[in-house]
Residue frames as qw, qx, qy, qz and C-alpha x, y, z in Angstrom:
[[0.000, 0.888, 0.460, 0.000, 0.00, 0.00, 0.00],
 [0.293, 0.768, 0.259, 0.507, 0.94, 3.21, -1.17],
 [0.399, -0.758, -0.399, 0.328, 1.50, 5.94, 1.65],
 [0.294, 0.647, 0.151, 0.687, 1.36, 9.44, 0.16],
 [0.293, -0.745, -0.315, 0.510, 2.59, 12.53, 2.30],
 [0.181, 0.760, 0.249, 0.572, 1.64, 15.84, 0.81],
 [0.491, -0.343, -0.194, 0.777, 3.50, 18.85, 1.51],
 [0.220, 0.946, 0.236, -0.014, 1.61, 21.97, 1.07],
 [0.489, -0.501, 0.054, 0.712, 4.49, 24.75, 0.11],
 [0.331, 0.926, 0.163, -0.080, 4.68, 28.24, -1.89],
 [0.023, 0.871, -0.429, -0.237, 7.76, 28.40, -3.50],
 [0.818, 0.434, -0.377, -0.017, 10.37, 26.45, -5.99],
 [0.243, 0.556, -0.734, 0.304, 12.67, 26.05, -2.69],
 [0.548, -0.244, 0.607, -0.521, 10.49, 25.16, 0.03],
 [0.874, 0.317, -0.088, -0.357, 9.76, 22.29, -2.66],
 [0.500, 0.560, -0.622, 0.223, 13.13, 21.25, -2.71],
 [0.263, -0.477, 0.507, -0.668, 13.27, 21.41, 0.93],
 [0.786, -0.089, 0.332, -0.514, 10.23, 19.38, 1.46],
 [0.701, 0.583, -0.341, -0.229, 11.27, 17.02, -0.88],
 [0.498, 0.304, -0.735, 0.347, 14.75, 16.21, 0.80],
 [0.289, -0.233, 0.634, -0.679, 13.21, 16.05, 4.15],
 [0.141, 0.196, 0.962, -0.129, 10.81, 12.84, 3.12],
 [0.454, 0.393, -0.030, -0.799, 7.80, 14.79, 0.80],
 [0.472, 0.134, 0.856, 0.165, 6.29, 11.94, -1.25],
 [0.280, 0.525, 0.600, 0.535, 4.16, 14.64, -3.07],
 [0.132, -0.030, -0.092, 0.987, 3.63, 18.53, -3.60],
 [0.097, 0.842, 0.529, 0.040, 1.12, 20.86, -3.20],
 [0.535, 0.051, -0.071, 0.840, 2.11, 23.34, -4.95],
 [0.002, 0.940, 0.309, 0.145, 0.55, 27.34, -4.33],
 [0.307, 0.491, 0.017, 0.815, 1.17, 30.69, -3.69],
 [0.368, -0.470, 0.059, -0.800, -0.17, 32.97, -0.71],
 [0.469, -0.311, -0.822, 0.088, -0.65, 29.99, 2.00],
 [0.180, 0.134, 0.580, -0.783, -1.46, 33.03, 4.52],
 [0.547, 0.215, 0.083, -0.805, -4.95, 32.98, 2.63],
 [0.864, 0.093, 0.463, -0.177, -5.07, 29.02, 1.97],
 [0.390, -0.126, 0.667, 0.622, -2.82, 29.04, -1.06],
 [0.636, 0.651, 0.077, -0.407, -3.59, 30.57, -4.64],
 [0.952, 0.201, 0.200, 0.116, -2.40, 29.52, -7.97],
 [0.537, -0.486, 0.370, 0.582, 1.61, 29.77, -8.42],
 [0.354, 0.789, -0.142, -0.481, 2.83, 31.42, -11.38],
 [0.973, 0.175, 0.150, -0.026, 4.01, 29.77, -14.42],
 [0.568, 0.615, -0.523, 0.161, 7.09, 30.11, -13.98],
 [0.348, -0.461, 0.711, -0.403, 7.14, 28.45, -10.54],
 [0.890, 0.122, 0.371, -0.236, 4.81, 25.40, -11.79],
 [0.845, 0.495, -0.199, -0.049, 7.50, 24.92, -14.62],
 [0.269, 0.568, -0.732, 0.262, 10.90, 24.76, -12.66],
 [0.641, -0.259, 0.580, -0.431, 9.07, 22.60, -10.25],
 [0.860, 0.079, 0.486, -0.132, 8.21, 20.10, -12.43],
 [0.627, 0.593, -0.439, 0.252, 11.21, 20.15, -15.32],
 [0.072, 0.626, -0.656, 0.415, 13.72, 19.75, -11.60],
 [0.358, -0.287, 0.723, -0.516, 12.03, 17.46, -9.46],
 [0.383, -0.057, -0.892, -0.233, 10.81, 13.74, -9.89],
 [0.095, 0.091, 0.815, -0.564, 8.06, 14.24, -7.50],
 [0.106, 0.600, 0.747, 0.265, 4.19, 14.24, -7.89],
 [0.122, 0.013, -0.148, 0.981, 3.25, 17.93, -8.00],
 [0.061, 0.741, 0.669, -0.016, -0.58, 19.46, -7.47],
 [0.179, 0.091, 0.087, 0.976, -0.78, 22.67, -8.63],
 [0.108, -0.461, -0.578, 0.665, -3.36, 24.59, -6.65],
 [0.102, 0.257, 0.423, 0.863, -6.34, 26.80, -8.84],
 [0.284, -0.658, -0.596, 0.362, -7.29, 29.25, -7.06],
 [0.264, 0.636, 0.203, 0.696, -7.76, 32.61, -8.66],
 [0.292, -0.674, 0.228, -0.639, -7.97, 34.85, -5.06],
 [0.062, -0.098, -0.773, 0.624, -8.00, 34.19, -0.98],
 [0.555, -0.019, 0.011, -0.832, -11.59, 34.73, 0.18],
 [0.667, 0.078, 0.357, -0.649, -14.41, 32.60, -0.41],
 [0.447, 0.049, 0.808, 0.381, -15.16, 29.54, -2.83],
 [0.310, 0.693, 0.621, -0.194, -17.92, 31.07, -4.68],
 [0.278, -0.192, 0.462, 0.820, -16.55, 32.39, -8.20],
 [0.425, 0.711, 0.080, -0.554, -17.96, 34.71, -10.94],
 [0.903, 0.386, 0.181, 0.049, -17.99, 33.82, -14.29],
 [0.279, 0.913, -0.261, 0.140, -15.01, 35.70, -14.82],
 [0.407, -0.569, 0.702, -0.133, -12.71, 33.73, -12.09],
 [0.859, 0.046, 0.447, -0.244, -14.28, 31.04, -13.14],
 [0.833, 0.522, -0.032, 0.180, -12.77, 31.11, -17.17],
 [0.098, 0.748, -0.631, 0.183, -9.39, 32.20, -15.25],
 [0.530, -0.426, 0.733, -0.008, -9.12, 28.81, -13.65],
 [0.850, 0.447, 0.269, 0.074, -10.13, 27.11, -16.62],
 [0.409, 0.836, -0.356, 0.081, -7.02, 28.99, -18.28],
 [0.184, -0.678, 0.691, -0.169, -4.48, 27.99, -15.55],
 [0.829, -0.136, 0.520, -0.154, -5.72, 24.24, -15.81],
 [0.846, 0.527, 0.004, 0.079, -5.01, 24.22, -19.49],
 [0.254, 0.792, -0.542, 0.122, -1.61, 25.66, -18.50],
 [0.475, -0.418, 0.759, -0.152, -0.87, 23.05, -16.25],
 [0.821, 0.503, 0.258, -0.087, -2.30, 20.80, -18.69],
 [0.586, 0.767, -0.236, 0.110, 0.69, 21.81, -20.84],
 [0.461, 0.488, -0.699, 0.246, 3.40, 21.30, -18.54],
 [0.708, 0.242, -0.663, -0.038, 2.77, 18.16, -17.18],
 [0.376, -0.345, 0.608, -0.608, 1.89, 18.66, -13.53],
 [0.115, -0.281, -0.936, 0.178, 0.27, 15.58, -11.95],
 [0.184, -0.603, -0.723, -0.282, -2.82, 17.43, -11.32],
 [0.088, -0.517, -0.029, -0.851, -4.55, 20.04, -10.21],
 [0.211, -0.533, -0.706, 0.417, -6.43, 21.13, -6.73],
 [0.204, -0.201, -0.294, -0.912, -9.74, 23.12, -6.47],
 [0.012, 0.488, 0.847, -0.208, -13.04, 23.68, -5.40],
 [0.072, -0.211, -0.497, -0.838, -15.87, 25.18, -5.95],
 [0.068, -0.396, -0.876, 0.265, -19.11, 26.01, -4.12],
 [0.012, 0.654, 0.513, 0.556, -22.54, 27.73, -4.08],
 [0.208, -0.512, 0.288, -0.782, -23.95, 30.82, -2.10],
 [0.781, -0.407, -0.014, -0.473, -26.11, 28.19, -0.10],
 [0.429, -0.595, 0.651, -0.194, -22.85, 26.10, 0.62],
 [0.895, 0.158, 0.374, -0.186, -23.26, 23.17, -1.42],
 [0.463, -0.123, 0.619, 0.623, -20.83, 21.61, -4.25],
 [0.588, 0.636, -0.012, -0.500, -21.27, 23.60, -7.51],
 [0.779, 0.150, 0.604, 0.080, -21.53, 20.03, -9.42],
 [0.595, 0.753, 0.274, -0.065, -22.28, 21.63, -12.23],
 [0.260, 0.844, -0.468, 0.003, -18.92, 24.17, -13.09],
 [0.516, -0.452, 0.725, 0.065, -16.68, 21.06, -10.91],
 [0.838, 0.335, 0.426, -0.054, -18.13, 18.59, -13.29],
 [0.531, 0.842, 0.060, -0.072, -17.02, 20.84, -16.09],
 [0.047, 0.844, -0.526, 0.098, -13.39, 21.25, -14.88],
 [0.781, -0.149, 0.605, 0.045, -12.92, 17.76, -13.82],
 [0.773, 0.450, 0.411, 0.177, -13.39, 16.91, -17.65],
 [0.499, 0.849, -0.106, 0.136, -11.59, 19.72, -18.93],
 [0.434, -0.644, 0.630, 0.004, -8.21, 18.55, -16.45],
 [0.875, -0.007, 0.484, 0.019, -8.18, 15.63, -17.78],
 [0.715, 0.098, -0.669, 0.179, -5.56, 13.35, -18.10],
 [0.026, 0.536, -0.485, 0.690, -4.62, 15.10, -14.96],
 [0.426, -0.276, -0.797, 0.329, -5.53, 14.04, -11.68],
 [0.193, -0.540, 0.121, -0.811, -7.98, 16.31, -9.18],
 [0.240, -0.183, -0.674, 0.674, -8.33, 17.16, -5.78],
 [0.214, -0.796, -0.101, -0.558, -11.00, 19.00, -4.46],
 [0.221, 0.575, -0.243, 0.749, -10.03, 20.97, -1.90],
 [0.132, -0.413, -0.783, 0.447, -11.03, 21.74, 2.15],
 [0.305, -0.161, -0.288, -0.893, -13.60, 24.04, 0.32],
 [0.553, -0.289, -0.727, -0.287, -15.78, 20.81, 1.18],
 [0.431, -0.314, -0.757, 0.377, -15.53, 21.41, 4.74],
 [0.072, 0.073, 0.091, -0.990, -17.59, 24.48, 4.41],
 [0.422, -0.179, -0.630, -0.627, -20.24, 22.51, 2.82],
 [0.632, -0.308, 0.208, -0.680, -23.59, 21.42, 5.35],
 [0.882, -0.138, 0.421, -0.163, -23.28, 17.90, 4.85],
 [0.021, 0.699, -0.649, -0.299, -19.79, 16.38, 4.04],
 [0.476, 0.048, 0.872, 0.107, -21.00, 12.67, 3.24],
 [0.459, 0.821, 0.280, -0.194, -23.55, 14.26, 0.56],
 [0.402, 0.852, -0.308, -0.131, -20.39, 15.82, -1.13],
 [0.334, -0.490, 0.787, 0.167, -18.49, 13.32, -1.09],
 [0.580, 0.515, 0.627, -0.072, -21.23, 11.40, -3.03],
 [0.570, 0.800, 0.134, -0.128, -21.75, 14.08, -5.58],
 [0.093, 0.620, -0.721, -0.293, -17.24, 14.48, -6.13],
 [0.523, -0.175, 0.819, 0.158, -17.40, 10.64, -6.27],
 [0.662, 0.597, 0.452, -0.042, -20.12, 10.91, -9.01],
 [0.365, 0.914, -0.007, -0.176, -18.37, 13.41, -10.73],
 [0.824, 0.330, -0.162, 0.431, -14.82, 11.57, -10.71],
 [0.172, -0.918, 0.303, -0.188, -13.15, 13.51, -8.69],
 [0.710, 0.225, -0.643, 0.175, -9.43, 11.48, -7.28],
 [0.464, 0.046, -0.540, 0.701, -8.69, 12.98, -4.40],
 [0.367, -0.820, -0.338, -0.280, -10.59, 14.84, -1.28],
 [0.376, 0.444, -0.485, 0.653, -8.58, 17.11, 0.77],
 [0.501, -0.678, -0.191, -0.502, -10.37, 17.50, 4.11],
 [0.157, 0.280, -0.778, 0.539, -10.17, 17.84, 7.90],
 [0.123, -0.418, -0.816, 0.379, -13.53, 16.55, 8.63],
 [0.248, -0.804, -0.422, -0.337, -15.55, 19.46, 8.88],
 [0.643, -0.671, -0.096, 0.356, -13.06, 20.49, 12.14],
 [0.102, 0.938, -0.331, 0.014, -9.94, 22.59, 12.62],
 [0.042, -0.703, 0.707, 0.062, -8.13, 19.49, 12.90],
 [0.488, 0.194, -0.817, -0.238, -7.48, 16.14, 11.69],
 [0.326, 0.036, -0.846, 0.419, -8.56, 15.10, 15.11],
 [0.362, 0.210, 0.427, -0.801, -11.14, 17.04, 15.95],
 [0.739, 0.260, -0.094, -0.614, -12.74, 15.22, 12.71],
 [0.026, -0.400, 0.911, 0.096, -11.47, 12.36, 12.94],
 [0.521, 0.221, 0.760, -0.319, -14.88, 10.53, 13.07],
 [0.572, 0.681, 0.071, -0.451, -16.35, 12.54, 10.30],
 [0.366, 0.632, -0.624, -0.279, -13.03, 11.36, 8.30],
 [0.010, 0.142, -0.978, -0.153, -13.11, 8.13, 8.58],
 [0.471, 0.535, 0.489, -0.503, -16.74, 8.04, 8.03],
 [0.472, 0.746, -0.243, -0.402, -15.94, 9.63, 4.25],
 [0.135, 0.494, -0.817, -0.265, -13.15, 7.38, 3.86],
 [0.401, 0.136, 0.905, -0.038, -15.62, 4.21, 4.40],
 [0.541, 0.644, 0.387, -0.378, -18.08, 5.81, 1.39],
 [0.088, 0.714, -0.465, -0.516, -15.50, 6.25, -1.21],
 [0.916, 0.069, 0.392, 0.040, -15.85, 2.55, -1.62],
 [0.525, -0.195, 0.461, 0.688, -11.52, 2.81, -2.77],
 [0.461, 0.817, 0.306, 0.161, -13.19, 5.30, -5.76],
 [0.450, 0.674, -0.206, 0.548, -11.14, 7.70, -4.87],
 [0.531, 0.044, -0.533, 0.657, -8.78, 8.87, -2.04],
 [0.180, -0.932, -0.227, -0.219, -8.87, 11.06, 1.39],
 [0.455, 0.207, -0.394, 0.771, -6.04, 13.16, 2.09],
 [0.537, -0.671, -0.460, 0.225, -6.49, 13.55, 5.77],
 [0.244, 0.560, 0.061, 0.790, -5.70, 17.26, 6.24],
 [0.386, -0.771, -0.193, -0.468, -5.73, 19.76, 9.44],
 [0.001, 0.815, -0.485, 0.319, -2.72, 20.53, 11.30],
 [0.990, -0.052, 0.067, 0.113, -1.47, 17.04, 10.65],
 [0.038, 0.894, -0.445, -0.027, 2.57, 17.26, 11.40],
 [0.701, 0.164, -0.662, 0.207, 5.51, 15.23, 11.45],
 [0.057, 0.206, -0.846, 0.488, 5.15, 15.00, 15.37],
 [0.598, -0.014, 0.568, -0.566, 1.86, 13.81, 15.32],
 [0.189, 0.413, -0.787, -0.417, 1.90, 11.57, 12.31],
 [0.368, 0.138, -0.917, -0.070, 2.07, 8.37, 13.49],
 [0.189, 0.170, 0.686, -0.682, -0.91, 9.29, 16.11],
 [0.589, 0.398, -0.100, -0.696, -3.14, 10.81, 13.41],
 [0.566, 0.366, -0.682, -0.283, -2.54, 7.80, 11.07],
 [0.191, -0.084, -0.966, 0.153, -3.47, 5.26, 13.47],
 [0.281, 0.254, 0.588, -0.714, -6.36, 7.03, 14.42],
 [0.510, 0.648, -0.042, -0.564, -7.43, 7.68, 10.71],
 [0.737, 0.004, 0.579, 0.349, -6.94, 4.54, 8.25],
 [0.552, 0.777, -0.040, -0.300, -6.46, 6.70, 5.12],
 [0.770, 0.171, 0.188, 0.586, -3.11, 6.10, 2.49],
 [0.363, 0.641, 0.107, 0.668, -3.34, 9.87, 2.23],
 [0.481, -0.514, -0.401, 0.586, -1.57, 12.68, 4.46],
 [0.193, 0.847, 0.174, 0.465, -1.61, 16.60, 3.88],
 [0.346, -0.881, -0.160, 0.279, -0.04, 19.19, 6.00],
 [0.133, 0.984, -0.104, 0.050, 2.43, 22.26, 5.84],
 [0.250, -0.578, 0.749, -0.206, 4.75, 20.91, 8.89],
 [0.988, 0.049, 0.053, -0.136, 4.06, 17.13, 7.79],
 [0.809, 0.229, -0.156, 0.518, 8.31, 16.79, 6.95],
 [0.575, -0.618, -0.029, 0.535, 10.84, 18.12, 9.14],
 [0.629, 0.456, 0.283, 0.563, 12.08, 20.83, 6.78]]
């Protein structure tokens, strides 16, 4: 079995960094004080021409809410097609309505237009009213990966709610257990939670 640790980080060094310090895969962004937006293309292209790692390249067109205008909306569709061009593993995103709910509809749309790529959606979901319901509608919609902490501020404080999601996924697709999940609590969080998938800033000594 597999055992992916994602390293959130905003920059072509702290990639390096994470990397030699035991990173198994990137998230890559910009701006983590506001949850990360999408890096520029020249940071998504020396990342992935220099490094043999899996990269996610974050599309996120602002800090702020999930809830995009059509305008934002045909800017992430641009940045996927760049990443699309050079050859990122895959992309991370969400998307939601004013009433909190997955907007199926535009996700749907970007799922298919990522492709080959791989997607995440994002801890957008843990804004949503009812996180088994969206997990349903990403699974319908193909989604690979779910980034979440449960619905909580921490991997632990949801730790029910996440392994709840991770028993509906029937293996469709992954949860990357997420919410100030470090390398000194690791090997607590990861017996508490059966996932294959880890997330965090401070997840590798680096």
């Amino acid at each position: 079995m597999n055992l992916f640790k994602e390293v959130c980080v905003e920059s072509y060094q702290e990639t390096i960094a994470a990397v030699a310090a035991g990173a198994t895969r990137i998230e890559l962004c910009e701006n983590l004080s506001c949850g990360g937006t999408t890096p520029s293309y020249g940071t998504i292209k020396q990342v992935t021409e220099k490094l043999d790692v899996p990269v996610m390249v974050m599309i996120r067109p602002r800090g702020g809410d999930f809830c995009y205008t059509e305008e934002e909306y045909e800017i992430m569709k641009y940045d996927i097609q760049i990443c699309r061009q050079l050859n990122v593993t895959g992309v991370v995103f969400g998307l939601l309505n004013q009433d909190y709910t997955i907007d199926v509809e535009r996700t749907a749309r970007l799922v298919e237009l990522a492709q080959p790529l791989q997607v995440t959606f994002h801890k957008a979901i843990d804004e949503t009213n009812d996180l088994l319901l969206a997990v349903s509608q990403l699974k319908a919609i193909g989604v690979n990966r779910i980034l979440t902490s449960g619905g909580e501020a921490t991997a632990i404080e949801g730790s029910k709610v996440l392994t709840e999601m991770i028993k509906i996924t029937d293996n469709q697709l992954k949860i990357i257990v997420a919410g100030k999940v470090t390398w000194e609590n690791f090997e607590e969080i990861r017996k508490l939670i059966p996932s294959t998938d880890y997330h965090g800033r401070r997840l590798v000594k680096f």
